[in-house]
C-alpha positions in Angstrom: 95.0 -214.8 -120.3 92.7 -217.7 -119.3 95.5 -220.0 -121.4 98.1 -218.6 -119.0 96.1 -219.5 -116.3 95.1 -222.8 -117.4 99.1 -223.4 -117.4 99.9 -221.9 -113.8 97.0 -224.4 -112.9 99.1 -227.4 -114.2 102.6 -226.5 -113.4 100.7 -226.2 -109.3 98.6 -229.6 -109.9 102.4 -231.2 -111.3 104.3 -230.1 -108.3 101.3 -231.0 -106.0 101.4 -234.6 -107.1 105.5 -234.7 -107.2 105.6 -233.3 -103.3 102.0 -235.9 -102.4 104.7 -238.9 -104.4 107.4 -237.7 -102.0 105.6 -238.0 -98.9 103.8 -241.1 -99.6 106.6 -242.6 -100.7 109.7 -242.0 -98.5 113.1 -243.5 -99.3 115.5 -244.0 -95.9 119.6 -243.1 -96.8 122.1 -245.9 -94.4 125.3 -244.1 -93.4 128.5 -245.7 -93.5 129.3 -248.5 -90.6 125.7 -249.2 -90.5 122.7 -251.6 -91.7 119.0 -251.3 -92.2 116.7 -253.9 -90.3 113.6 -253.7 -93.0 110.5 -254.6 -90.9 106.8 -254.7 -92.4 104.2 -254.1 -90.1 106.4 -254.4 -87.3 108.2 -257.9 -88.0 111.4 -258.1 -89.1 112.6 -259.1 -92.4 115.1 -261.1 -93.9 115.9 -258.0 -96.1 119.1 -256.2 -94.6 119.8 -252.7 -96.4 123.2 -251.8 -96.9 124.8 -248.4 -97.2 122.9 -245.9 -99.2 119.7 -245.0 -100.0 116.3 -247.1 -100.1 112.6 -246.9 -100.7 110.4 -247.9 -99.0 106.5 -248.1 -98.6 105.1 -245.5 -96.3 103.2 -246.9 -93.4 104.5 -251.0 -94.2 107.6 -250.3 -93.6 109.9 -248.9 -91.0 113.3 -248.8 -90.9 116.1 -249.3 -87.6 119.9 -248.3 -88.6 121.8 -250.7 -86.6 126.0 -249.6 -86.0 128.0 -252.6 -87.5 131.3 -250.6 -86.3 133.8 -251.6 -83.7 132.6 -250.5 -80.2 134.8 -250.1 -77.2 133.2 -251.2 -74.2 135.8 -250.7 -71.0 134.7 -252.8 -68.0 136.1 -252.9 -64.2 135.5 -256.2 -62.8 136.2 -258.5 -59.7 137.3 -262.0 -59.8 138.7 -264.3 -57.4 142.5 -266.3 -58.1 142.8 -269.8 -57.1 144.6 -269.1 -53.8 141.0 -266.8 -53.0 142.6 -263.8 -53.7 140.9 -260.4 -54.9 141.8 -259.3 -58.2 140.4 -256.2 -59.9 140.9 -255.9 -63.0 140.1 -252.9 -66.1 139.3 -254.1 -69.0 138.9 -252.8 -72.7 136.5 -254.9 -74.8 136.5 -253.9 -79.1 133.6 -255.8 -80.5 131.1 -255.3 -83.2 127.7 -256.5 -84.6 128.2 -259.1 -87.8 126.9 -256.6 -90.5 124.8 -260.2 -91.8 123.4 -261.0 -88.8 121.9 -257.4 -87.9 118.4 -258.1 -88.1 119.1 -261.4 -86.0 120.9 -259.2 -83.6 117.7 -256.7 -83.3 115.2 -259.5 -83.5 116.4 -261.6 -80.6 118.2 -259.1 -78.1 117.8 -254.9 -79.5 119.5 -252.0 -80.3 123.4 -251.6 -79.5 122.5 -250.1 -76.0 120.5 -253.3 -75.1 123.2 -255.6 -76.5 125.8 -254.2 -74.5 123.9 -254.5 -70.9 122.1 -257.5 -71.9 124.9 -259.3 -73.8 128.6 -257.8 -73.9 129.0 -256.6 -69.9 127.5 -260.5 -68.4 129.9 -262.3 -71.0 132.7 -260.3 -69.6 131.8 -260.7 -66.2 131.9 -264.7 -66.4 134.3 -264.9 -68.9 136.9 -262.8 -66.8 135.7 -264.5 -63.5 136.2 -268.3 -65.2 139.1 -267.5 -66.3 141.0 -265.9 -63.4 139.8 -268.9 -61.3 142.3 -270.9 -62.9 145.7 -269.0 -61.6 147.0 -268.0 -58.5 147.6 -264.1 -57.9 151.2 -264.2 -58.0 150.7 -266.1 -61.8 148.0 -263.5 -62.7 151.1 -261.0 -63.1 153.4 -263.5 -64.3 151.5 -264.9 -66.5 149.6 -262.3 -67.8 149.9 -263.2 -71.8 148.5 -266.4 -70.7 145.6 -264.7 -69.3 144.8 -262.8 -72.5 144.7 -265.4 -74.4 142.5 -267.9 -73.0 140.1 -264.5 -72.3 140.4 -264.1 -76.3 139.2 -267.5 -77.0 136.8 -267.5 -74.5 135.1 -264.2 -75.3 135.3 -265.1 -79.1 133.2 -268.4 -78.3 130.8 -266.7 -76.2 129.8 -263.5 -78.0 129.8 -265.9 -81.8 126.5 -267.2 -79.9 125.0 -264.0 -80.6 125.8 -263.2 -83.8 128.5 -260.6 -82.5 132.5 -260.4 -83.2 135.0 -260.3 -81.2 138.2 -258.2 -82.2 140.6 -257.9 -78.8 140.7 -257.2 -75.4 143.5 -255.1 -73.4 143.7 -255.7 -69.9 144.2 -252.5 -69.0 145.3 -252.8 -65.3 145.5 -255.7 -62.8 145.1 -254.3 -59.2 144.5 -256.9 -55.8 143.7 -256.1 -52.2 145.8 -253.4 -49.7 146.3 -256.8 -47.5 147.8 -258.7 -50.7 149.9 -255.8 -51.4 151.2 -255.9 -48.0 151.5 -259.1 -47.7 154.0 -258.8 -51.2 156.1 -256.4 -50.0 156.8 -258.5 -46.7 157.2 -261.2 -48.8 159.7 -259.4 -51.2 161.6 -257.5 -48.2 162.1 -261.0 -46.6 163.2 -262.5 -49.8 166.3 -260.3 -50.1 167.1 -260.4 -46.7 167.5 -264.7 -47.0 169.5 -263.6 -50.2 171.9 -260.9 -48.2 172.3 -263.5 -45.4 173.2 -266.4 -47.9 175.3 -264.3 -49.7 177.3 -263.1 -46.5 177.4 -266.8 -45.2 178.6 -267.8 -48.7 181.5 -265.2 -49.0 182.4 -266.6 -45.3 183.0 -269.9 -46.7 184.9 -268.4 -49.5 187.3 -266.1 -47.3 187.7 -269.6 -45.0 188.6 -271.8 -47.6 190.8 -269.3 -49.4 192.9 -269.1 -45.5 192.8 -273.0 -45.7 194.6 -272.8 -49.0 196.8 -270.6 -48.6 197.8 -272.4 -45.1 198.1 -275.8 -46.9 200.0 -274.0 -49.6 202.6 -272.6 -47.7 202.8 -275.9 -45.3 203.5 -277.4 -48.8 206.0 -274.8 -49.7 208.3 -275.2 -46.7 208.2 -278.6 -46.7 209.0 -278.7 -50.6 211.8 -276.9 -49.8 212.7 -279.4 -46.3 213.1 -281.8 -49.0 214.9 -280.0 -51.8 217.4 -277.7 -49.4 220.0 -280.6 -48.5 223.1 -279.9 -46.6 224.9 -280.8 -49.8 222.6 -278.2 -51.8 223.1 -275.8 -49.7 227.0 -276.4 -49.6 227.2 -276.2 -53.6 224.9 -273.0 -53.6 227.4 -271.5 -51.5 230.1 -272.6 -53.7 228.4 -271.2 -56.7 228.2 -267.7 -55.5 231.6 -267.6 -53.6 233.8 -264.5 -55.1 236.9 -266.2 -54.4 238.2 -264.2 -51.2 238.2 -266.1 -48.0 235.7 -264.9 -45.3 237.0 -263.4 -42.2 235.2 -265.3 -39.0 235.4 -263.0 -36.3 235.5 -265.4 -32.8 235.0 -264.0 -29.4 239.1 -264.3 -28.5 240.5 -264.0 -32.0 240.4 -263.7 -35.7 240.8 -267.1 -37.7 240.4 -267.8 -41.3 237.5 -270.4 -42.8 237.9 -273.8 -43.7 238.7 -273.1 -47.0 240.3 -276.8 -47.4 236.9 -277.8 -46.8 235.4 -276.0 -49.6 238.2 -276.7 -52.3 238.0 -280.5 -51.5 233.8 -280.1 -51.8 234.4 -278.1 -55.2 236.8 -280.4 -56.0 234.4 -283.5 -55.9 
């Protein structure tokens, strides 16, 4: 009985020691899309913990889990064009924390929530403004891949300063002022009316020089045939189609035959 005893005693000693092991030395488990900042006594380490799971020693050490995915930060902002117009743009901004510079990223500037007021939402704030500075409104539509571009480049420069990537940027909508707007549609309206009116003057001068031809066309006609249509011509035509009966000339006082010596002597020659 007391040997039975004696055993309960150890087996409760054993698992007393096993659960005292546990709590004084914890292990920490990284999810996926996220890093471990190791600090000891507060200061971060050089050490960065990947995925999975880690000891560490109670009371030294503490652990922050840092998101190395791709965030979506979406951003209205106001810029001025070159010509000093308003342009309001929404913005979609994919970006994420370099997974081997997270305990930099912590050290210097804090978790993602402070990264993205103190860092991401400034950067895109200059970068759009710098940017949109450099084209007029109307070329801020036009030229809209432009735009994108130099925004990628930009934004890629500035965020690699803090240790953050830059994946893409949408510009989700460009809007500008109710004056502008306006001032557009006037524009537009007045646009087609200049190209109604110059296409009405233009078929004008069409219809007018088609008359002018056809005038000089026919003056040339009839005085083609002035020079063609001899006396002579006209005599042999005559000729040609005659069906061999003499024509009856019917005179005011009396019926007389044609000259029809006249026309055998012409056939004749």
């Amino acid at each position: 009985m007391k040997k039975h005893n004696a055993l309960n005693n150890v087996g409760k000693l054993t698992a007393l020691l096993c659960l005292l092991t546990l709590l004084f030395t914890p292990f920490v488990i990284i999810n996926a899309g996220e890093r471990g900042v190791l600090m000891k006594f507060g200061h971060v380490q050089e050490q960065i913990l990947e995925e999975g799971i880690h000891l560490i020693i109670p009371i030294v050490n503490t652990v922050k889990k840092i998101s190395v995915r791709i965030q979506k930060q979406e951003r209205s902002t106001e810029a001025a064009s070159k010509d000093l117009q308003n342009v309001f743009i929404d913005i979609a901004l994919n970006w994420h924390i370099i997974p081997d510079k997270s305990n930099t990223v912590f050290q210097q500037i804090g978790d993602i929530t402070t990264v993205i007021e103190s860092i991401i939402n400034p950067v895109i704030e200059e970068v759009v403004k710098s940017v949109i500075a450099q084209y007029t409104a109307e070329e801020v539509i036009t030229k809209r891949a432009n735009i994108k571009t130099e925004l990628d480049q930009a934004l890629k420069a500035k965020l690699g300063e803090y240790n953050i990537a830059f994946n893409d940027i949408f510009l989700v909508q460009i809007r500008f002022s109710d004056q502008f707007r306006a001032a557009v549609e006037l524009k537009q309206i007045a646009a087609q009316e200049a190209k109604q009116a110059e296409f009405t003057a233009l078929k004008a001068v069409k219809e007018a020089e088609a008359k002018v031809n056809l005038a000089k066309g026919e003056a040339e006609a009839q005085s083609l045939l002035r020079n063609i249509l001899t006396p002579e011509l006209i005599q042999r035509q005559a000729i040609d189609k005659w069906n061999g009966k003499l024509p009856l000339i019917m005179g005011k006082d009396n019926l007389t035959l044609g000259n029809v010596q006249e026309l055998i002597t012409s056939e004749g020659n």
